[in-house]
PDB file as gemmi writes it, atoms N, CA and C in Angstrom:
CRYST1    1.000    1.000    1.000  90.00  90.00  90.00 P 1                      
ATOM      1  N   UNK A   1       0.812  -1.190   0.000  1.00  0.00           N  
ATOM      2  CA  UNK A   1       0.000   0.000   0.000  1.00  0.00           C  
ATOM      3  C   UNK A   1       0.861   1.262   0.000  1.00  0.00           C  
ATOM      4  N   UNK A   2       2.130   0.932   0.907  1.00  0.00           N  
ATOM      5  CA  UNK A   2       2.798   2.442   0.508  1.00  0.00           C  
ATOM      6  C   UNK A   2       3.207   2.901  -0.392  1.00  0.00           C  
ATOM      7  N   UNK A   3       3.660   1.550  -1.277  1.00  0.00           N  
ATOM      8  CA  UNK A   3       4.361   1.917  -2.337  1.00  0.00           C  
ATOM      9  C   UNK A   3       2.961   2.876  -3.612  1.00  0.00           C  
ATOM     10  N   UNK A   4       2.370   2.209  -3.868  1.00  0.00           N  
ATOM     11  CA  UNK A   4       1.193   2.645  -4.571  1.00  0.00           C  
ATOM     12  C   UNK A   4       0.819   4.144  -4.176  1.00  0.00           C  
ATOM     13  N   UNK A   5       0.776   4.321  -2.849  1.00  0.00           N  
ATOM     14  CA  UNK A   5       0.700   5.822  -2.048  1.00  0.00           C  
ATOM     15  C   UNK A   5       1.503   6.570  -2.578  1.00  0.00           C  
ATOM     16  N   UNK A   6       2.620   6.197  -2.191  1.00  0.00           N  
ATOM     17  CA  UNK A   6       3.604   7.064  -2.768  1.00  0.00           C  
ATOM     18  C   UNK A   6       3.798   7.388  -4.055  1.00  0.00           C  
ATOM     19  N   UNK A   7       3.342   6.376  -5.091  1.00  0.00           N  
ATOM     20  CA  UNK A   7       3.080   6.547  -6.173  1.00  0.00           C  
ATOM     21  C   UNK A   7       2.363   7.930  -6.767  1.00  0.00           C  
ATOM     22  N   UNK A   8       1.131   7.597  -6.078  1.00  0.00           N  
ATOM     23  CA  UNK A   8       0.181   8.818  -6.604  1.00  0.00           C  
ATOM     24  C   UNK A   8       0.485   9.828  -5.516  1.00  0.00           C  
ATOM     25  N   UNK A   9       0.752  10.349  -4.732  1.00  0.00           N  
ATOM     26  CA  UNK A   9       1.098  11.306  -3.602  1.00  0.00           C  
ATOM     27  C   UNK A   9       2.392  12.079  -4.354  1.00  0.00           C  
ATOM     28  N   UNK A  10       3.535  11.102  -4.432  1.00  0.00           N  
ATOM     29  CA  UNK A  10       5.288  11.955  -4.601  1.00  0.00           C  
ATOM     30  C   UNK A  10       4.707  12.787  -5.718  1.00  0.00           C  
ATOM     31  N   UNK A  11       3.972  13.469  -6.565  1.00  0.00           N  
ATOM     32  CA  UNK A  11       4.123  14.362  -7.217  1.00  0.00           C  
ATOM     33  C   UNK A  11       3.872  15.396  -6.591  1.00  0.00           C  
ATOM     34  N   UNK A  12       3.734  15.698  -5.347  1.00  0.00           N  
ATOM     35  CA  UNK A  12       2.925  16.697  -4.494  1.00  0.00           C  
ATOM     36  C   UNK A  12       3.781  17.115  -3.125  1.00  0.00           C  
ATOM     37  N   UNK A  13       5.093  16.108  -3.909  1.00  0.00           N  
ATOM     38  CA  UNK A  13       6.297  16.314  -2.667  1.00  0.00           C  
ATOM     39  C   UNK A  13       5.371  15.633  -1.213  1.00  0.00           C  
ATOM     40  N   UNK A  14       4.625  14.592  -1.273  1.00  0.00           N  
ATOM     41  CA  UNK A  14       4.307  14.306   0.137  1.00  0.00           C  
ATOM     42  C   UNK A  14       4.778  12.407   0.168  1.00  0.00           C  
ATOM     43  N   UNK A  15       5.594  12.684   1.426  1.00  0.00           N  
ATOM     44  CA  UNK A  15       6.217  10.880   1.501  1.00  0.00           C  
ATOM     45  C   UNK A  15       5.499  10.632   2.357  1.00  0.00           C  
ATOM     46  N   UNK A  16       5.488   8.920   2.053  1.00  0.00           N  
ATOM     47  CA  UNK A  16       4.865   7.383   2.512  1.00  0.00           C  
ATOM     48  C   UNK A  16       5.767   6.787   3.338  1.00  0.00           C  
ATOM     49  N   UNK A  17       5.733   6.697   4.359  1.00  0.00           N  
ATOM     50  CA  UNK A  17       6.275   5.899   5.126  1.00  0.00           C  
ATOM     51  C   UNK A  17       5.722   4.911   5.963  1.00  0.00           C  
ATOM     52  N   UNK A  18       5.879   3.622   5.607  1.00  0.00           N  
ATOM     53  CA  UNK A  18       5.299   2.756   6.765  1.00  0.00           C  
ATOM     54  C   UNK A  18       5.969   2.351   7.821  1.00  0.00           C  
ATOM     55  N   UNK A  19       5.499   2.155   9.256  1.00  0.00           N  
ATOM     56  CA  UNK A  19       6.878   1.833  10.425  1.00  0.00           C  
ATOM     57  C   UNK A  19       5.584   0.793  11.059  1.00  0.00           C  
ATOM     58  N   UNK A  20       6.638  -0.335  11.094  1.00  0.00           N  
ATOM     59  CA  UNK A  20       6.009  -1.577  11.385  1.00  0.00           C  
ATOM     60  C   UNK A  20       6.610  -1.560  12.662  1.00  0.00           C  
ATOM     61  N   UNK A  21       6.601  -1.697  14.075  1.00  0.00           N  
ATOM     62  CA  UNK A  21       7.156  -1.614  15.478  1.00  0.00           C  
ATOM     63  C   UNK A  21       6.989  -3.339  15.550  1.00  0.00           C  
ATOM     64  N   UNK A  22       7.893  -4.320  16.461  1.00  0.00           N  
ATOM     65  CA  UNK A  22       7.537  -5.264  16.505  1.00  0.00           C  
ATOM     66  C   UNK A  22       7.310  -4.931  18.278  1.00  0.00           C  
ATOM     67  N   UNK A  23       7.675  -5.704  19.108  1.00  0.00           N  
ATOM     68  CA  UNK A  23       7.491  -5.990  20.213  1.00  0.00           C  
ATOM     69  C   UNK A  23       7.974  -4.818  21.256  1.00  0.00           C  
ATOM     70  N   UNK A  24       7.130  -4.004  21.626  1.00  0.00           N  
ATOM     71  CA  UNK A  24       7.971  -2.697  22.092  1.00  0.00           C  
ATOM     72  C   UNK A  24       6.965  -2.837  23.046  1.00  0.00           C  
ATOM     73  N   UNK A  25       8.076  -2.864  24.659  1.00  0.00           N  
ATOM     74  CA  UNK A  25       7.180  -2.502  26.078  1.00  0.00           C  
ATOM     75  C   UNK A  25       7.292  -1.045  26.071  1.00  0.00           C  
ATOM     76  N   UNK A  26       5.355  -0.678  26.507  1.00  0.00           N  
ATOM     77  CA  UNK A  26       5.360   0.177  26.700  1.00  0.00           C  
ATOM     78  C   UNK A  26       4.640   0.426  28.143  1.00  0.00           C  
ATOM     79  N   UNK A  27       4.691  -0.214  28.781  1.00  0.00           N  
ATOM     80  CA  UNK A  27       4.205   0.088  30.415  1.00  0.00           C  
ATOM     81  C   UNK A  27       5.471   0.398  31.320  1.00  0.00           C  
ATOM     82  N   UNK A  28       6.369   1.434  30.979  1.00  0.00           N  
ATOM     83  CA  UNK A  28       7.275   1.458  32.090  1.00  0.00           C  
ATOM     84  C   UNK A  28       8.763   1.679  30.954  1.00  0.00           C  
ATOM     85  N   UNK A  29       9.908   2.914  31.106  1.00  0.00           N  
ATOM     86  CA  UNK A  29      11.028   2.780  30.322  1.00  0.00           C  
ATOM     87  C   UNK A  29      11.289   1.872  30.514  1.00  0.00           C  
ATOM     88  N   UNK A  30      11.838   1.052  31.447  1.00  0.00           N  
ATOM     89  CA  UNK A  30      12.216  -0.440  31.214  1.00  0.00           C  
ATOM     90  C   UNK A  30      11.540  -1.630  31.664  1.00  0.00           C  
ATOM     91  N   UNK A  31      11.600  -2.471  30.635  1.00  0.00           N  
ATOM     92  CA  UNK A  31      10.771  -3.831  30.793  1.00  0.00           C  
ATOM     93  C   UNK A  31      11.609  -4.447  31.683  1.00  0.00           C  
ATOM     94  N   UNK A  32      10.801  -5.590  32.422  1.00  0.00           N  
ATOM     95  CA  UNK A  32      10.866  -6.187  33.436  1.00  0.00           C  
ATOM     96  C   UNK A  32      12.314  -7.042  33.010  1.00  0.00           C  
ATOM     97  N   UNK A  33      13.716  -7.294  33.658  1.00  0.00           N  
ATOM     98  CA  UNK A  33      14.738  -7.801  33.200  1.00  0.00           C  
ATOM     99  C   UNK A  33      14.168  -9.788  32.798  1.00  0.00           C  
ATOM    100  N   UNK A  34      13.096 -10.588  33.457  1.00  0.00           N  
ATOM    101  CA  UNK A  34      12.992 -11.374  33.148  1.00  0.00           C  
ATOM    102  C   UNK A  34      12.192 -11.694  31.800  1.00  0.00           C  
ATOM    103  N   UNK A  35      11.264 -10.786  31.606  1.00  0.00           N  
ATOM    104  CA  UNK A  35      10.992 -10.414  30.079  1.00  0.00           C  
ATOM    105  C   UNK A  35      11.979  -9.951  29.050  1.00  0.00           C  
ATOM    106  N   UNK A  36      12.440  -9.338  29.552  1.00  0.00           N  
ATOM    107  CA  UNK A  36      13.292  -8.446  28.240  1.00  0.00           C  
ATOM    108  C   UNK A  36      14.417  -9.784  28.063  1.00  0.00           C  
ATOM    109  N   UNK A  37      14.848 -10.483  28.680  1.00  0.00           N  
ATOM    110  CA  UNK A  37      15.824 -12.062  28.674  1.00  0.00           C  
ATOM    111  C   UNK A  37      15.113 -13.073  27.401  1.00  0.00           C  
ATOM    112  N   UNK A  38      13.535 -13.184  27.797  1.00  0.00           N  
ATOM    113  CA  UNK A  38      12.909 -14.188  27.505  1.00  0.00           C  
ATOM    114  C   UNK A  38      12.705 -13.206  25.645  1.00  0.00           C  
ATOM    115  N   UNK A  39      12.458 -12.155  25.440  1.00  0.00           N  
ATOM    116  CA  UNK A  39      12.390 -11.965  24.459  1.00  0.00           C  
ATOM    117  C   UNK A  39      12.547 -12.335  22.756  1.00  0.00           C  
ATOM    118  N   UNK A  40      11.563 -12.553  21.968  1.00  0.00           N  
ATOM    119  CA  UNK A  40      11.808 -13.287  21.069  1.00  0.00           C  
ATOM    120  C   UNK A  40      12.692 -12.374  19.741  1.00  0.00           C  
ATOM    121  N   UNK A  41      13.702 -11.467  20.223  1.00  0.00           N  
ATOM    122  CA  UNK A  41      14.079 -10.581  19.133  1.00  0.00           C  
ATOM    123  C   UNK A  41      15.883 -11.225  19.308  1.00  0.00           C  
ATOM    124  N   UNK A  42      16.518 -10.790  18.112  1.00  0.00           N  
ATOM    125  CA  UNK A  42      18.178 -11.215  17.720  1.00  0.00           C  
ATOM    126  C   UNK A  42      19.253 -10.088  18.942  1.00  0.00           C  
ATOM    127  N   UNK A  43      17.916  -9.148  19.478  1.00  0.00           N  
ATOM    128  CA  UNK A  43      18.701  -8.058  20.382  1.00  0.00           C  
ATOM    129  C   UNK A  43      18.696  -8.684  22.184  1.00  0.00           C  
ATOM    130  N   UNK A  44      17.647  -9.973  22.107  1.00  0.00           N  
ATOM    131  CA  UNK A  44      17.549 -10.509  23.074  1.00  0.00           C  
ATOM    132  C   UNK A  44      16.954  -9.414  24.674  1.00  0.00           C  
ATOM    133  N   UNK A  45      16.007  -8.573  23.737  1.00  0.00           N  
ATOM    134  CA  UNK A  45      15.637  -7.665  24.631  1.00  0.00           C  
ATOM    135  C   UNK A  45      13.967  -6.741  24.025  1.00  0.00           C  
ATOM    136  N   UNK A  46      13.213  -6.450  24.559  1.00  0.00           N  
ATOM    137  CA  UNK A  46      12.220  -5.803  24.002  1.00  0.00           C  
ATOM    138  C   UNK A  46      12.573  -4.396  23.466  1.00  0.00           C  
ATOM    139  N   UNK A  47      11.900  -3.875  22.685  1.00  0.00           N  
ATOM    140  CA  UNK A  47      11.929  -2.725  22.550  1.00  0.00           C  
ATOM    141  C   UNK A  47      11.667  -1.526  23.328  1.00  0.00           C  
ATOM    142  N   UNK A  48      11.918  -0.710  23.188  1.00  0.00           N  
ATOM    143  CA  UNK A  48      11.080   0.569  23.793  1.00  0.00           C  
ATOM    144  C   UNK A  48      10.413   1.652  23.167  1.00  0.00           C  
ATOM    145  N   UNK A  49       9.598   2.032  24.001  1.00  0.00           N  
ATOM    146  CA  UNK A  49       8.902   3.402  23.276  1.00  0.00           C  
ATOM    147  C   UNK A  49       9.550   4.367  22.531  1.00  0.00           C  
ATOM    148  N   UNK A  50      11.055   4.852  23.648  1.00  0.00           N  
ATOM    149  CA  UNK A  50      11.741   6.127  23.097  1.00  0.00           C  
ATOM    150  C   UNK A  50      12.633   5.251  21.457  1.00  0.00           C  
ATOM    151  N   UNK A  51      12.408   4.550  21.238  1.00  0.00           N  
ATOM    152  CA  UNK A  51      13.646   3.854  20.348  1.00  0.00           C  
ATOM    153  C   UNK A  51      12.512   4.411  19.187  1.00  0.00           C  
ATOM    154  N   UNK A  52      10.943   3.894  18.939  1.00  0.00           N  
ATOM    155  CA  UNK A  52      10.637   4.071  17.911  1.00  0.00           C  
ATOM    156  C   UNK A  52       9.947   5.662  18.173  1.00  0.00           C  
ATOM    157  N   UNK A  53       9.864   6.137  18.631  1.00  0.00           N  
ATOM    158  CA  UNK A  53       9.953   7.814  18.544  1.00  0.00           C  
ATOM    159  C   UNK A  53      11.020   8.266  18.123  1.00  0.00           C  
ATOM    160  N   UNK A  54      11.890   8.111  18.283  1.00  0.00           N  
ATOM    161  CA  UNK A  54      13.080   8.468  17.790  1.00  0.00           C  
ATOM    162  C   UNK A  54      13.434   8.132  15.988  1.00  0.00           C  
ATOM    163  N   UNK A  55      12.488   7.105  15.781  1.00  0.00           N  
ATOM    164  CA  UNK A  55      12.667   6.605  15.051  1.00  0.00           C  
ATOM    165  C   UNK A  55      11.656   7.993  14.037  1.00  0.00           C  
ATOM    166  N   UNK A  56      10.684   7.907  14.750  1.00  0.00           N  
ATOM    167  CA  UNK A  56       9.360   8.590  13.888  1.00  0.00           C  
ATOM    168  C   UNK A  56       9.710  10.206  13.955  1.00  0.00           C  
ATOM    169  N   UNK A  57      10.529  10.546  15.520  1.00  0.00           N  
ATOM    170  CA  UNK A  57      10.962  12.000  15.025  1.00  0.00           C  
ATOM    171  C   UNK A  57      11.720  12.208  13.570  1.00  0.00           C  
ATOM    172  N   UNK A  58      12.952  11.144  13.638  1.00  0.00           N  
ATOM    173  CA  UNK A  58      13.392  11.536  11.916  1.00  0.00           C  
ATOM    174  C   UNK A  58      12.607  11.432  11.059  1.00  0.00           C  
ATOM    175  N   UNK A  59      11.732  10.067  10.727  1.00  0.00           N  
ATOM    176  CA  UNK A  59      11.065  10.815   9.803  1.00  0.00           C  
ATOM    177  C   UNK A  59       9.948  11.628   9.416  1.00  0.00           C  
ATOM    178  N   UNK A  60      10.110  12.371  10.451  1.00  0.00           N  
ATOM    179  CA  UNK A  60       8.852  13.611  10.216  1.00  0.00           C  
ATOM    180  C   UNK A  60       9.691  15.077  10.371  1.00  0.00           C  
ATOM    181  N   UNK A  61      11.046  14.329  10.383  1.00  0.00           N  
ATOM    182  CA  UNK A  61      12.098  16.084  10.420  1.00  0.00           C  
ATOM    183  C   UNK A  61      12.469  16.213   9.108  1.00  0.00           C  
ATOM    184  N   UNK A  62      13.116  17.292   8.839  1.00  0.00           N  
ATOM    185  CA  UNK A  62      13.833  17.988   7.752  1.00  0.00           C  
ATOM    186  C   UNK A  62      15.099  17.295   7.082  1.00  0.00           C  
ATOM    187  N   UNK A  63      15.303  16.165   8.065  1.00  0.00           N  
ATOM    188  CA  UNK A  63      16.310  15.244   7.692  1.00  0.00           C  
ATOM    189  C   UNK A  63      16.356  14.140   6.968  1.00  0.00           C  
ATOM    190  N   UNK A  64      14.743  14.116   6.570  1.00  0.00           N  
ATOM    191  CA  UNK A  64      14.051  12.700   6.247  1.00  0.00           C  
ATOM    192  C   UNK A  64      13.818  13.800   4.469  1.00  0.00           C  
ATOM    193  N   UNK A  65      14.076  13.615   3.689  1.00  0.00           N  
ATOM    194  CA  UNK A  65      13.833  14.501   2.622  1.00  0.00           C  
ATOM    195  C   UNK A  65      13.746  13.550   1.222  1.00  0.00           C  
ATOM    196  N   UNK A  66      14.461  12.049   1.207  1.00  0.00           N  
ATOM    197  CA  UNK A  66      14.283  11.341  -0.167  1.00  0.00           C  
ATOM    198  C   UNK A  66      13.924  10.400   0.098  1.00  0.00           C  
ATOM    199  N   UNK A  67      13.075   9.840   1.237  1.00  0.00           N  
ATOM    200  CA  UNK A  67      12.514   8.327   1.230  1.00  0.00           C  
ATOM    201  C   UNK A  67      11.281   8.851   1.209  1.00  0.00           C  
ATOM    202  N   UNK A  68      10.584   7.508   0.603  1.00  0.00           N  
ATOM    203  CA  UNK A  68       9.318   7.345   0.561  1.00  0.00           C  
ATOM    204  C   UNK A  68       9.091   5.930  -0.523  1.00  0.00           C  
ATOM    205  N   UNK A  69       7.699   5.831   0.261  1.00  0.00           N  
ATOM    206  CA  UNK A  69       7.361   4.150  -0.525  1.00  0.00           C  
ATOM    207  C   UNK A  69       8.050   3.171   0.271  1.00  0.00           C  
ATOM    208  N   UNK A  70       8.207   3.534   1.662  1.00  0.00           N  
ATOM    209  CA  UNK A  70       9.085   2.405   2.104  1.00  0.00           C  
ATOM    210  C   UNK A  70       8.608   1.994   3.173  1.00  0.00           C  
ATOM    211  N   UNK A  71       8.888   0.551   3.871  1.00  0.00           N  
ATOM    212  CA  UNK A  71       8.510   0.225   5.232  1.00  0.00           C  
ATOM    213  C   UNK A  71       9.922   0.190   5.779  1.00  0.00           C  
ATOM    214  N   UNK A  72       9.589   0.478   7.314  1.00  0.00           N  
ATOM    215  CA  UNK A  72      10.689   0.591   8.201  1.00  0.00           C  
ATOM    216  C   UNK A  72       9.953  -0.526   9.369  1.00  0.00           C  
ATOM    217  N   UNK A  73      11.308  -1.124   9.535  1.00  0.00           N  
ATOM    218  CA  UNK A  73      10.682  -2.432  10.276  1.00  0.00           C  
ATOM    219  C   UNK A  73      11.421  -2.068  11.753  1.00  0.00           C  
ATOM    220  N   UNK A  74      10.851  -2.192  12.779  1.00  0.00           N  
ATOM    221  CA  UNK A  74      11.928  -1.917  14.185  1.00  0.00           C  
ATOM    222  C   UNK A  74      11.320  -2.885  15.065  1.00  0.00           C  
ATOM    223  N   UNK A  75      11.677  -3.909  14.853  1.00  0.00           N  
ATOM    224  CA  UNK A  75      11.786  -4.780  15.606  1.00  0.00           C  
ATOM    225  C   UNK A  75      12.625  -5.888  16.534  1.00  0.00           C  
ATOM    226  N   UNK A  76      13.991  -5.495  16.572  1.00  0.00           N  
ATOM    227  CA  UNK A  76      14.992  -5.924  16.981  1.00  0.00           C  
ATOM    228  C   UNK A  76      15.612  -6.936  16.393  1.00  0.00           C  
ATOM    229  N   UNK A  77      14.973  -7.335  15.122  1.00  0.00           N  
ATOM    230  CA  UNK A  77      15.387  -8.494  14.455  1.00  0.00           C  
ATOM    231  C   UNK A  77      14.580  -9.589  14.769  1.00  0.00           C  
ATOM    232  N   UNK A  78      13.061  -9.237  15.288  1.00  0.00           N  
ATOM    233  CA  UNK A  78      12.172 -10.631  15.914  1.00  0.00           C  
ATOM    234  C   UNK A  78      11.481 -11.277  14.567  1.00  0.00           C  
ATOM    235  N   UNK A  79      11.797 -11.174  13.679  1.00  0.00           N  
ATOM    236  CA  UNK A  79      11.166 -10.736  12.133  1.00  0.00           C  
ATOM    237  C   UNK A  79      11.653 -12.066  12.040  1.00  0.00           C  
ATOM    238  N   UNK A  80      12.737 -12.515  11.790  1.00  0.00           N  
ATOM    239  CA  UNK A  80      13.677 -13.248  11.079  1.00  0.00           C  
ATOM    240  C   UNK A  80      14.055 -14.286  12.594  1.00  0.00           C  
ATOM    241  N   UNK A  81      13.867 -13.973  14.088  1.00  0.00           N  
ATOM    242  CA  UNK A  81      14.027 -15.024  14.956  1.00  0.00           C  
ATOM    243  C   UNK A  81      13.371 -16.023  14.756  1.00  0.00           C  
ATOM    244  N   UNK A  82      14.025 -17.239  15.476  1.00  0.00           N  
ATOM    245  CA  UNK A  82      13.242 -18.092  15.594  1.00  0.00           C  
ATOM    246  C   UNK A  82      12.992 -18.541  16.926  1.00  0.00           C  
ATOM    247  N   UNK A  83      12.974 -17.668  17.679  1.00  0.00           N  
ATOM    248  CA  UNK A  83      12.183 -17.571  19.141  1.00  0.00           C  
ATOM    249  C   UNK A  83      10.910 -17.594  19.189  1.00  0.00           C  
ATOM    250  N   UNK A  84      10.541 -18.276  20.417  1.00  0.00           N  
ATOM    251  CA  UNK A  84       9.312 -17.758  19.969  1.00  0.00           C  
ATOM    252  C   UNK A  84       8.615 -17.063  21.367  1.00  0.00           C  
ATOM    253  N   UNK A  85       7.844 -16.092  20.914  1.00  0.00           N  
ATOM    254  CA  UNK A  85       7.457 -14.738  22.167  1.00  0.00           C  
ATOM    255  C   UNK A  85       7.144 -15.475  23.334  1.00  0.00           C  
ATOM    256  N   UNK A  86       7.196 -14.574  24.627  1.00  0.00           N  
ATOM    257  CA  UNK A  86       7.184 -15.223  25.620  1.00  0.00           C  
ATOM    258  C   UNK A  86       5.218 -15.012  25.605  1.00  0.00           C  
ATOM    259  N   UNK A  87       4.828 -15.692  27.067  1.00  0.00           N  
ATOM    260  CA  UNK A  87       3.712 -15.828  26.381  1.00  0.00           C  
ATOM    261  C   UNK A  87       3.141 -15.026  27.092  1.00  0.00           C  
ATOM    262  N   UNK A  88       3.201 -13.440  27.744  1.00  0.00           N  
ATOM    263  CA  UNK A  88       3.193 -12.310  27.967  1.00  0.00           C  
ATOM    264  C   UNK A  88       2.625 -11.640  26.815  1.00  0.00           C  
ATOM    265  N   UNK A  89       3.330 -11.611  25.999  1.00  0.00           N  
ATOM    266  CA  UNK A  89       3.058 -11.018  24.666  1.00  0.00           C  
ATOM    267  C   UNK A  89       2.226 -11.739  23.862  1.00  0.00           C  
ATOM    268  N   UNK A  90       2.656 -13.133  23.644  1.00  0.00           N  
ATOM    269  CA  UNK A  90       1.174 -13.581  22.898  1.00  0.00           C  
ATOM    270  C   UNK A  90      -0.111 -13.623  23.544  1.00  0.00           C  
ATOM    271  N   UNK A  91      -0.348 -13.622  24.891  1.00  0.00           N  
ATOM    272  CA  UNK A  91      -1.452 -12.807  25.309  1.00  0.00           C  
ATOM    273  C   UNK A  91      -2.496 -11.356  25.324  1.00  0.00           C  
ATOM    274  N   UNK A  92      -1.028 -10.812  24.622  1.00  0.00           N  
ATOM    275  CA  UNK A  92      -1.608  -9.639  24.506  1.00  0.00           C  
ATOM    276  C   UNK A  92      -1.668  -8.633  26.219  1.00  0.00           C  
ATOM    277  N   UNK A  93      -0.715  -9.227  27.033  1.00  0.00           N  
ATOM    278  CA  UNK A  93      -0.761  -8.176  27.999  1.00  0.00           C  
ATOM    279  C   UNK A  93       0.423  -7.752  28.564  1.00  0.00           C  
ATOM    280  N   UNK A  94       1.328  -7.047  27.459  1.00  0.00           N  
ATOM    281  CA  UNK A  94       2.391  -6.145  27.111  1.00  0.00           C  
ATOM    282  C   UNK A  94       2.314  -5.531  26.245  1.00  0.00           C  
TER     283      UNK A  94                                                      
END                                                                             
């Protein structure tokens, strides 16, 4: 879908960006050390809030000026693990 967006949009100078977040605790800056261990990402740790803000401040700054049509994946590498989530998260209560 972004790409197509961006398609008909970039003549109007307006970018597409998709940001896919994978597993990011957000009840607290830091997740619980026995969660963030058990984590199913290659960083062997959950994400955090400030990581993908940080992420979304660039691209909504003046610094972000030739992408578009693209997905941005931030997930610590849980994409491609073969862990599998603790079951915190596949519950849905993280």
């Amino acid at each position: 879908m972004a790409k197509s967006m961006a398609v008909d949009l970039g003549p109007y100078g307006i970018q597409v960006i998709v940001v896919s977040p994978g597993p990011i605790y957000t009840k607290a800056e830091e997740a619980p050390e026995d969660l963030d261990r058990r984590a199913a990402t290659l960083l062997r740790r959950m994400g955090r809030a400030r990581e993908v803000a940080h992420l979304l401040a660039f691209l909504a700054s003046d610094y972000n000026t030739f992408m578009t049509g693209n997905e941005v994946v931030i997930d610590g590498g849980r994409i491609i693990s073969r862990r599998p989530d603790p079951e915190e998260i596949t519950r849905g209560e993280v």
